[in-house]
N, C-alpha and C positions, 0 to 999 in steps of 0.2 A: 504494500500500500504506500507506497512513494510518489512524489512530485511528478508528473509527466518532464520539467524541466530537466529532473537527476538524471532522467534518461536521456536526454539530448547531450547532458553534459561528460560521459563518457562514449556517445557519438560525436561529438570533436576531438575531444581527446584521442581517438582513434582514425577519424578522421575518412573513412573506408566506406561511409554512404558519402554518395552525390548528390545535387542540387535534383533531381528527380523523389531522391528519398524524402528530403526537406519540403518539399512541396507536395507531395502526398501525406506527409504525419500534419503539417499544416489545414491540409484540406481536412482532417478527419477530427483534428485536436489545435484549434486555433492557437497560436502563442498570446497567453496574456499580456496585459500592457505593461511595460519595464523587461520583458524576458532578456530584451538587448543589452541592457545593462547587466541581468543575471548570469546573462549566458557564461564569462568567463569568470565568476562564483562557482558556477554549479561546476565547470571543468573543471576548477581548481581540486577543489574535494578530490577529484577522482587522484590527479597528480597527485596530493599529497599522500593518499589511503596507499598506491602505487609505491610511493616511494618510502614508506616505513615497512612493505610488504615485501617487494621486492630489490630496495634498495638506492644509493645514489643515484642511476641512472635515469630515475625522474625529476631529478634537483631539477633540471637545466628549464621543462618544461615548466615546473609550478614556481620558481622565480620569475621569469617570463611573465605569468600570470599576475602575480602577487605586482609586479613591478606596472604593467599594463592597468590593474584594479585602483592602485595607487594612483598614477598619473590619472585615471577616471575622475579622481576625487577632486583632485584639485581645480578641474575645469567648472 
């Protein structure tokens, strides 16, 4: 019983569905208003869960994030 967003956000993270996939989960399950702002929140999670899981090799991605969420704020 999770967010339909968590799920979007280890489909970018992944990044292996295309703009076809997007516009079909769209038609079915509209994105809430702000998801644009969420969207790399909900990825981060996945990065961070990722990387205490399986280790450093997802630092590079969820700083990325954390650093992109950041500059968000400030604007």
């Amino acid at each position: 019983y999770g967010h339909s967003e968590a799920d979007l956000g280890i489909v970018s993270m992944f990044s292996g569905f295309g703009p076809a996939f997007h516009k079909s989960y769209h038609e079915v399950l509209p994105p809430a208003p702000g998801f644009a702002a969420r969207r790399d929140l909900y990825e981060l999670h996945h990065h961070l869960n990722h990387w205490e899981i399986f280790g450093a090799g997802y630092r590079g991605g969820a700083m990325k994030l954390v650093q992109r969420l950041l500059a968000g704020m400030n604007k």
